[in-house]
BAFI-3210 file (N, C-alpha, C; in Angstrom, 3 decimals, decimal comma, padded with zeros to 6 digits):
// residues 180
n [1|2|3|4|5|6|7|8|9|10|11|12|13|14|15|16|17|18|19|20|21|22|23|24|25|26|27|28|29|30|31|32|33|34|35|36|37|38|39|40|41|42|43|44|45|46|47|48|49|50|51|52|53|54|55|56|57|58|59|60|61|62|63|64|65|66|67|68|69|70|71|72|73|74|75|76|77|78|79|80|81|82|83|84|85|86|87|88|89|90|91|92|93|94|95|96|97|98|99|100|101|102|103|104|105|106|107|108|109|110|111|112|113|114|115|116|117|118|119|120|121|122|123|124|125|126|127|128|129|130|131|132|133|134|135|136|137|138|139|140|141|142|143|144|145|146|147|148|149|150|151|152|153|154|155|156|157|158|159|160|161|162|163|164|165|166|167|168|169|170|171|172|173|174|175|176|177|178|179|180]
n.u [-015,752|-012,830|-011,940|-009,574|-008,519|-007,545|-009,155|-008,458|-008,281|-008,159|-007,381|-008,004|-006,212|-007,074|-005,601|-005,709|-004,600|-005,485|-005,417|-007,923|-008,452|-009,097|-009,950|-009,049|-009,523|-010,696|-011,065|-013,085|-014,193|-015,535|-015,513|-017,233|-018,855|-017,575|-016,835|-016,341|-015,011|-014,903|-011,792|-010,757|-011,839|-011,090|-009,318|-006,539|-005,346|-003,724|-001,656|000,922|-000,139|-000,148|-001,159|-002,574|-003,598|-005,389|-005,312|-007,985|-009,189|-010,584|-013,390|-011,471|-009,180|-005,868|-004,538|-001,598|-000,914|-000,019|-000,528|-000,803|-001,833|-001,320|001,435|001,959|001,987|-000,430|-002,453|-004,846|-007,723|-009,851|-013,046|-015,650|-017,520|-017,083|-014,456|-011,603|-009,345|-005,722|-003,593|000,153|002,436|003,904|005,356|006,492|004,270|003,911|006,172|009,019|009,072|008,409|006,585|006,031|005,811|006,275|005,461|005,055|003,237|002,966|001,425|002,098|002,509|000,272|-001,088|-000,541|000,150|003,028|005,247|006,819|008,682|009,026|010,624|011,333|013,277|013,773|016,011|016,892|019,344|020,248|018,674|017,167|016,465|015,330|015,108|012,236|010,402|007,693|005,913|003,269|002,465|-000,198|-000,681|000,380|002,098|005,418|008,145|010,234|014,093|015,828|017,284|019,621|020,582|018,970|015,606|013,804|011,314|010,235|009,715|008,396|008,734|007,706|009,321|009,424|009,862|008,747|010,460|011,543|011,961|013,261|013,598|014,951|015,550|018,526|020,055|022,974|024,136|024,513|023,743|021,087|020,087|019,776|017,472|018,718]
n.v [-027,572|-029,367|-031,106|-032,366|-034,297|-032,581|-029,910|-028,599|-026,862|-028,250|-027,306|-026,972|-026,646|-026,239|-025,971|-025,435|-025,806|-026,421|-027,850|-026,554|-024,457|-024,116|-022,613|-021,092|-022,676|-023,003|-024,969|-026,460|-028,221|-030,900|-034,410|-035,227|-033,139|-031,396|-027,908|-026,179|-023,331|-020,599|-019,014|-017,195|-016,795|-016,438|-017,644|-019,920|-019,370|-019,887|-021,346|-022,475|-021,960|-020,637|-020,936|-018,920|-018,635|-016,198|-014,671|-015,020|-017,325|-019,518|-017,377|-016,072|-016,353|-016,509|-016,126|-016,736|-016,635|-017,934|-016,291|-017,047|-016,606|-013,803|-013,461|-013,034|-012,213|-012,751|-011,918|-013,159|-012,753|-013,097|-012,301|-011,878|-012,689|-013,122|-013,802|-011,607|-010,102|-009,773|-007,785|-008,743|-007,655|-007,106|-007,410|-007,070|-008,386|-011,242|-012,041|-012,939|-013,412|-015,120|-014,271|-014,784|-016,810|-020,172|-019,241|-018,347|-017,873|-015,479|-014,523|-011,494|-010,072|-008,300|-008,966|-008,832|-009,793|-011,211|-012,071|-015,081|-015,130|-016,324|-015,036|-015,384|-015,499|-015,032|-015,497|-015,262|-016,524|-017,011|-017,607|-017,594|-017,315|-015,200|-014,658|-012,784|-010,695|-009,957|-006,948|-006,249|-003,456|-001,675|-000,178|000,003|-002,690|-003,510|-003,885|-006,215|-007,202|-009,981|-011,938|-012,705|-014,940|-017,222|-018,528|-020,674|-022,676|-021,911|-021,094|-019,397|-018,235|-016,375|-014,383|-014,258|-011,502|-010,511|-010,987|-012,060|-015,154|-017,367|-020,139|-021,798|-022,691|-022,293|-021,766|-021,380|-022,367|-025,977|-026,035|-024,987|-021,883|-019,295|-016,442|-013,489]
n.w [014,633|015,795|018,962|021,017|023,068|025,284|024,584|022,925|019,922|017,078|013,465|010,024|006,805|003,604|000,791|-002,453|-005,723|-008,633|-012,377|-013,679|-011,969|-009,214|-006,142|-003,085|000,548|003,441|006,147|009,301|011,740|013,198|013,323|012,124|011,053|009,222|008,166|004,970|003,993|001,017|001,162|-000,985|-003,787|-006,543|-009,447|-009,473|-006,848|-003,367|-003,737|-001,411|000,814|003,997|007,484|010,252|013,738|015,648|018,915|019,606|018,284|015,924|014,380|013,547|011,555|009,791|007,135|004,740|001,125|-002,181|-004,998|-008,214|-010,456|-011,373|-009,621|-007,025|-003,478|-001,413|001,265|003,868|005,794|008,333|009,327|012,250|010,046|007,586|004,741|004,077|001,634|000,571|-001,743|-000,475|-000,975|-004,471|-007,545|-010,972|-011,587|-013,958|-015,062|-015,449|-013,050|-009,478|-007,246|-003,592|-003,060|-001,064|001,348|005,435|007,789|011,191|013,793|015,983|019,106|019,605|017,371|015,114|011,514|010,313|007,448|006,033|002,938|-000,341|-002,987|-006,367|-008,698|-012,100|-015,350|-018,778|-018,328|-015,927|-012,310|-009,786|-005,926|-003,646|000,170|001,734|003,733|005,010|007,019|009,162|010,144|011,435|010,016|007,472|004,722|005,836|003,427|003,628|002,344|003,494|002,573|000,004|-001,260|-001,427|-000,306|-000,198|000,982|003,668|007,420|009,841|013,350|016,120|018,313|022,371|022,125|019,925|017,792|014,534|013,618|010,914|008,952|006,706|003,147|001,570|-001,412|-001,505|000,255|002,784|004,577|007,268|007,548|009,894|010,628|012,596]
ca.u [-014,465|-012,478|-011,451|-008,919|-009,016|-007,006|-009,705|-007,341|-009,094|-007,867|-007,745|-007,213|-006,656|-006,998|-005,314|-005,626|-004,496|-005,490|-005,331|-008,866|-008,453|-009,676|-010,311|-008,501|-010,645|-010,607|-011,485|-012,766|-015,116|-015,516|-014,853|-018,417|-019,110|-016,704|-017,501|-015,684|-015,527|-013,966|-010,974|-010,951|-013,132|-010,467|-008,799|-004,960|-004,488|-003,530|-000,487|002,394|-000,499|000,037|-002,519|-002,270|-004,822|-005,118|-006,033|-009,723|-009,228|-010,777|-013,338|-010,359|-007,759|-005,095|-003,971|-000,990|-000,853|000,716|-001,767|-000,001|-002,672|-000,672|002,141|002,070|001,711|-001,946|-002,814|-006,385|-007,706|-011,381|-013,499|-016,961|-018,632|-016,382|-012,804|-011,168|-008,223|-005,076|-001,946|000,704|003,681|003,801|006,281|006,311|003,102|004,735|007,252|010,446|009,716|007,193|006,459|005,036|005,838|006,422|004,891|004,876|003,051|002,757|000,903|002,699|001,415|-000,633|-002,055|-000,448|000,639|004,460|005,216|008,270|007,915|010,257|010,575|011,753|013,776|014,768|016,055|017,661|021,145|020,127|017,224|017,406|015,386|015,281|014,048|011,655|009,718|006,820|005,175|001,785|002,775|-000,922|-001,264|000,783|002,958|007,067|008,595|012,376|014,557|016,497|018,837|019,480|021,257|018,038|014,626|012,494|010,811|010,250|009,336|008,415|007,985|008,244|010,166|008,670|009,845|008,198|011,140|011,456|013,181|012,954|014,564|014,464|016,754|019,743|020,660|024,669|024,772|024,513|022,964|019,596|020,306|018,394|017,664|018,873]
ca.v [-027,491|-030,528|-030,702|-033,484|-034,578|-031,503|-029,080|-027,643|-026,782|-028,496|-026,837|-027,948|-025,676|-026,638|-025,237|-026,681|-025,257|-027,351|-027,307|-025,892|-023,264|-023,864|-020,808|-021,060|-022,232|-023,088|-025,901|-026,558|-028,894|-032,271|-035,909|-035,916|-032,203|-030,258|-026,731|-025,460|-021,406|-020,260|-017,830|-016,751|-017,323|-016,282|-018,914|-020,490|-018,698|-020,665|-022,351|-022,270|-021,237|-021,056|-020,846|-018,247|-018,265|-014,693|-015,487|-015,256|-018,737|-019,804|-017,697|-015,237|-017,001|-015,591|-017,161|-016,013|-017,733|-017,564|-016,400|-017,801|-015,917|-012,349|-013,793|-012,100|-012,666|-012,360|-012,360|-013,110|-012,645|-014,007|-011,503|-012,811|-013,269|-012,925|-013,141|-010,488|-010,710|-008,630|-008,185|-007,600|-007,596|-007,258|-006,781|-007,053|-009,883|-012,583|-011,483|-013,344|-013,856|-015,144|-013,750|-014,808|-018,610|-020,890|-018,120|-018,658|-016,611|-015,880|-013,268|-010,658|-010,071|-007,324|-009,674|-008,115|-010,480|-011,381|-013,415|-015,216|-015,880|-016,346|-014,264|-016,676|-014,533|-015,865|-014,912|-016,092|-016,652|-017,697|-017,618|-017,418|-017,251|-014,445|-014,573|-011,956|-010,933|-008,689|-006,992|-005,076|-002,147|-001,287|000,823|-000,804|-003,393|-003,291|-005,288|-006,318|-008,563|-010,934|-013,093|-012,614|-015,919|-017,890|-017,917|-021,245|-023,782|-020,131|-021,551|-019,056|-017,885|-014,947|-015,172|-013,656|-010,170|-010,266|-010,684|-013,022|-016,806|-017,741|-021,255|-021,684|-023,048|-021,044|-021,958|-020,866|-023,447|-026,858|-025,853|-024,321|-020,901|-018,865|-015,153|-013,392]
ca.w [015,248|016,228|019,647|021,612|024,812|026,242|024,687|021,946|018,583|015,849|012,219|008,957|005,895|002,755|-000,436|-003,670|-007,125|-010,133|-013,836|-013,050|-010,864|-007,512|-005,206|-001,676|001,248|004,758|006,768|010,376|012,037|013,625|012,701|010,939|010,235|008,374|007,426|004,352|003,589|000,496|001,219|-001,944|-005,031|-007,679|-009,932|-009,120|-006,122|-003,239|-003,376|-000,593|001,891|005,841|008,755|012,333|014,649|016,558|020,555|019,526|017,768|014,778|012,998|013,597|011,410|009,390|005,506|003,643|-000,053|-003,499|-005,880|-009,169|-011,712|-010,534|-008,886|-006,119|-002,222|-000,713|002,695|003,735|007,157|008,721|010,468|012,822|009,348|005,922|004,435|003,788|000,942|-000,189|-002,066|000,442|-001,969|-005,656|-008,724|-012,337|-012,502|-013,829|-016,166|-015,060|-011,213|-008,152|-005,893|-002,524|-002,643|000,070|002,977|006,345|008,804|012,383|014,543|016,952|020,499|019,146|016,151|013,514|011,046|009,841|006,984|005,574|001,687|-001,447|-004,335|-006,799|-010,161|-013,333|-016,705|-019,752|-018,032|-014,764|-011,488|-008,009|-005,235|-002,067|001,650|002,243|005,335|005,119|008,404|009,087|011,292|011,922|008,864|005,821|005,089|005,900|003,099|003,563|001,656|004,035|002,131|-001,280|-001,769|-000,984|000,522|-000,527|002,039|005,020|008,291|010,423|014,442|016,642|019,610|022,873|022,218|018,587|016,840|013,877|013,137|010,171|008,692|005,239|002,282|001,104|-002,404|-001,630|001,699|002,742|006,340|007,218|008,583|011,269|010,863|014,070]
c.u [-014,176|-011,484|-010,768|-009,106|-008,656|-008,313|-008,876|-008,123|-008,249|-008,398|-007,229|-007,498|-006,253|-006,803|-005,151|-005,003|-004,458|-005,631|-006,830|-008,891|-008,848|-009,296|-009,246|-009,110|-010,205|-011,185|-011,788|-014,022|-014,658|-015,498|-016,057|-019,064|-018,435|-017,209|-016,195|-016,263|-014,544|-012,899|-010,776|-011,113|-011,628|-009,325|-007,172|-004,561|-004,441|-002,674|000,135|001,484|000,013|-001,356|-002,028|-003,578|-004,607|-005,753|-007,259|-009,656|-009,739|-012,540|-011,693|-009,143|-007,072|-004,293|-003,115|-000,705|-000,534|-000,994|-000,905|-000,745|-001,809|000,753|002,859|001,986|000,578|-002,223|-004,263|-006,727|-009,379|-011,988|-014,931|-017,661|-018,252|-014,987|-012,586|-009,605|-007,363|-004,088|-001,224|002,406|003,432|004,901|006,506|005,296|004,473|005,576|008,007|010,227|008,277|007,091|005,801|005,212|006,405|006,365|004,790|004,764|002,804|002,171|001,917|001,606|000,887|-001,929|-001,701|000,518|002,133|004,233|006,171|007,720|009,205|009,751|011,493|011,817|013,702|014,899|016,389|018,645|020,830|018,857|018,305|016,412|015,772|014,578|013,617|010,839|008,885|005,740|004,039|002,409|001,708|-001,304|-000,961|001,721|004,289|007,198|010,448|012,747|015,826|017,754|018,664|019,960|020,287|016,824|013,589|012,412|010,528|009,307|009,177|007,735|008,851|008,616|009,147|008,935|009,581|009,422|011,348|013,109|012,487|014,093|013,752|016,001|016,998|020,227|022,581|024,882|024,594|023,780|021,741|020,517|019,524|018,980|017,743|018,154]
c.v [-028,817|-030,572|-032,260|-032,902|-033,480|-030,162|-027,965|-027,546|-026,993|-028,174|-027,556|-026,684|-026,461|-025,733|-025,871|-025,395|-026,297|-026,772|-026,446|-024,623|-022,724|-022,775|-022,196|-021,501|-023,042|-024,135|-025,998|-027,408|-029,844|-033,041|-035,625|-034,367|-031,204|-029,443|-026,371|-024,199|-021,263|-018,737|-016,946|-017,326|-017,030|-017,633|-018,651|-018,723|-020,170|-021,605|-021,738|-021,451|-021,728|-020,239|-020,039|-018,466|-017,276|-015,470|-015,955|-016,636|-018,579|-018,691|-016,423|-015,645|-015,847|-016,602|-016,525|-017,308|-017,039|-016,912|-015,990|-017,219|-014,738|-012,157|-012,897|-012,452|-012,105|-012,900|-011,675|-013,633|-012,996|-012,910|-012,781|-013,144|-013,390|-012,812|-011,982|-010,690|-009,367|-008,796|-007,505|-007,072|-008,061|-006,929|-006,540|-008,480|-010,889|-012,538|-011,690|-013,128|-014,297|-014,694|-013,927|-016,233|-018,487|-020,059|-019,080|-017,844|-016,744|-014,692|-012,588|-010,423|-008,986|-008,067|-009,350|-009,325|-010,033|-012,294|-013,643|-015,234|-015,604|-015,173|-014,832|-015,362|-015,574|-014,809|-015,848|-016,733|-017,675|-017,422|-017,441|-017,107|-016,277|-014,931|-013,082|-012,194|-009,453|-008,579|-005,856|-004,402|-001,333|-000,155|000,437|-001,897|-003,111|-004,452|-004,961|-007,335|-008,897|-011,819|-013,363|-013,517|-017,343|-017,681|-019,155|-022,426|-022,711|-021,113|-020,319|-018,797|-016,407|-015,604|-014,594|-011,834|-009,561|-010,281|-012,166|-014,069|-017,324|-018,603|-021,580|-022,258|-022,148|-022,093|-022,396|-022,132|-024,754|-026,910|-025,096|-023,496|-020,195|-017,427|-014,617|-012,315]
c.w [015,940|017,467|020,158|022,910|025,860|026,270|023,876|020,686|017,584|013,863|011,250|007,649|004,611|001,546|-001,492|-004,794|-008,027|-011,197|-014,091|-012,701|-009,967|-006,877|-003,948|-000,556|002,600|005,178|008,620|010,653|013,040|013,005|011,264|010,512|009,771|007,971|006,634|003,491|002,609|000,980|000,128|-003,110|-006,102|-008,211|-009,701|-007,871|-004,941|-002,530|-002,423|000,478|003,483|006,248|009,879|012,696|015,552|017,994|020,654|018,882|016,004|014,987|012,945|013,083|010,059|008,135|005,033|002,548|-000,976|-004,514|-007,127|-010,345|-011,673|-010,204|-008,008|-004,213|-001,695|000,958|003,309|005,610|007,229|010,152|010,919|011,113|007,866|005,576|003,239|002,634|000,404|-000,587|-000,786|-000,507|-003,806|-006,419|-009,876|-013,074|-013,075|-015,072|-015,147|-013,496|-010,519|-007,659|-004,432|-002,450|-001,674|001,458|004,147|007,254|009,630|012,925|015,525|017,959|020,260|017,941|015,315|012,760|010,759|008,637|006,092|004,166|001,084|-002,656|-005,193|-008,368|-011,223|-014,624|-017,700|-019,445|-016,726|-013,919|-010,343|-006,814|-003,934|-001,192|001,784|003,208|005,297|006,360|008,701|010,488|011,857|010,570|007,229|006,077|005,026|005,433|003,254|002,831|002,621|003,689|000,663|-002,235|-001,570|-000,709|000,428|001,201|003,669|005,686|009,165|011,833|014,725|017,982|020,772|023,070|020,508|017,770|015,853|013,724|012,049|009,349|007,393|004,315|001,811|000,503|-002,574|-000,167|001,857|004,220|006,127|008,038|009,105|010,783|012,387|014,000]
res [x|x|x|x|x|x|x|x|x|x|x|x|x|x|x|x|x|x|x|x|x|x|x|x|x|x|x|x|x|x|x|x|x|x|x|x|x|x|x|x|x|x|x|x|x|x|x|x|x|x|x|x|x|x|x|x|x|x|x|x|x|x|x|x|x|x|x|x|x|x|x|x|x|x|x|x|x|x|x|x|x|x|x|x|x|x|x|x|x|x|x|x|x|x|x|x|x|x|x|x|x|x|x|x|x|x|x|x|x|x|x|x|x|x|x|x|x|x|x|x|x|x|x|x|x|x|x|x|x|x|x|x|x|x|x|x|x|x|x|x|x|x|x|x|x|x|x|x|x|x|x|x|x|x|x|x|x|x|x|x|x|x|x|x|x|x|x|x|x|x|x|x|x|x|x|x|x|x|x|x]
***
């Protein structure tokens, strides 16, 4: 673990997808000893990951990523000794759409994850991309669809009464807009 002068723990996550099919994996250390843990072993997953850290810090971290074999959205969590991995949203595999690109997740003052992501269509005629926002309620996930005229580049936080902002490109605008 890499700490600055304040005593803040600096992370670093690392996601690769190559023609290959690098696994998912995590990063944390110091200048000169880096420890890397795979998040998950399975080939082209991955892409469009984000990082939380729950209060407990790092090994307690929190991954949502594309996994592009499936195309689906996986979100992979870090107990004291092993990650843990799952779909949280799925749809027709990869027949005409993504699912789960460009995520961005954040914890709630309970710990329960949030997380923005795209669901990216297409057909013969045309494509398009949604904002979705899927949320662990302590037992499953609540998926919603957000903005059906957009959804790629999802930035997201929670405010202090857990409720979500999420800034992201919309296809139909010329502005970044804010979910209220």
């Amino acid at each position: 673990m890499r700490y600055n002068n304040k005593n803040i723990a600096v992370f670093v996550l690392l996601s690769v997808l190559l023609i290959a099919g690098n696994p998912v994996s995590a990063a944390s250390g110091s200048e000169a000893n880096w420890k890397i843990s795979v998040v998950d072993g399975n080939d082209y997953v991955g892409l469009y990951s984000s990082l939380a850290l729950n209060n407990q810090g790092y090994p307690y971290a929190r991954i949502s990523y594309y996994d592009s074999a499936n195309c689906v959205l996986r979100y992979a969590y870090r107990t004291a000794d092993s990650w843990n991995s799952a779909i949280v949203d799925s749809d027709y595999g990869c027949y005409r759409s993504d699912l789960g690109e460009n995520t961005s997740v954040a914890l709630d003052s309970n710990g329960f994850p949030k997380i923005s992501y795209e669901y990216r269509w297409y057909d013969f005629y045309s494509s398009g991309g949604w904002l979705k926002y899927a949320s662990w309620d302590g037992k499953q996930w609540v998926i919603e669809t957000v903005d059906k005229e957009g959804g790629g580049q999802t930035s997201l936080v929670l405010d202090s009464n857990d409720y979500p902002r999420i800034s992201y490109h919309n296809d139909s605008y010329s502005m970044i807009p804010e979910t209220d």
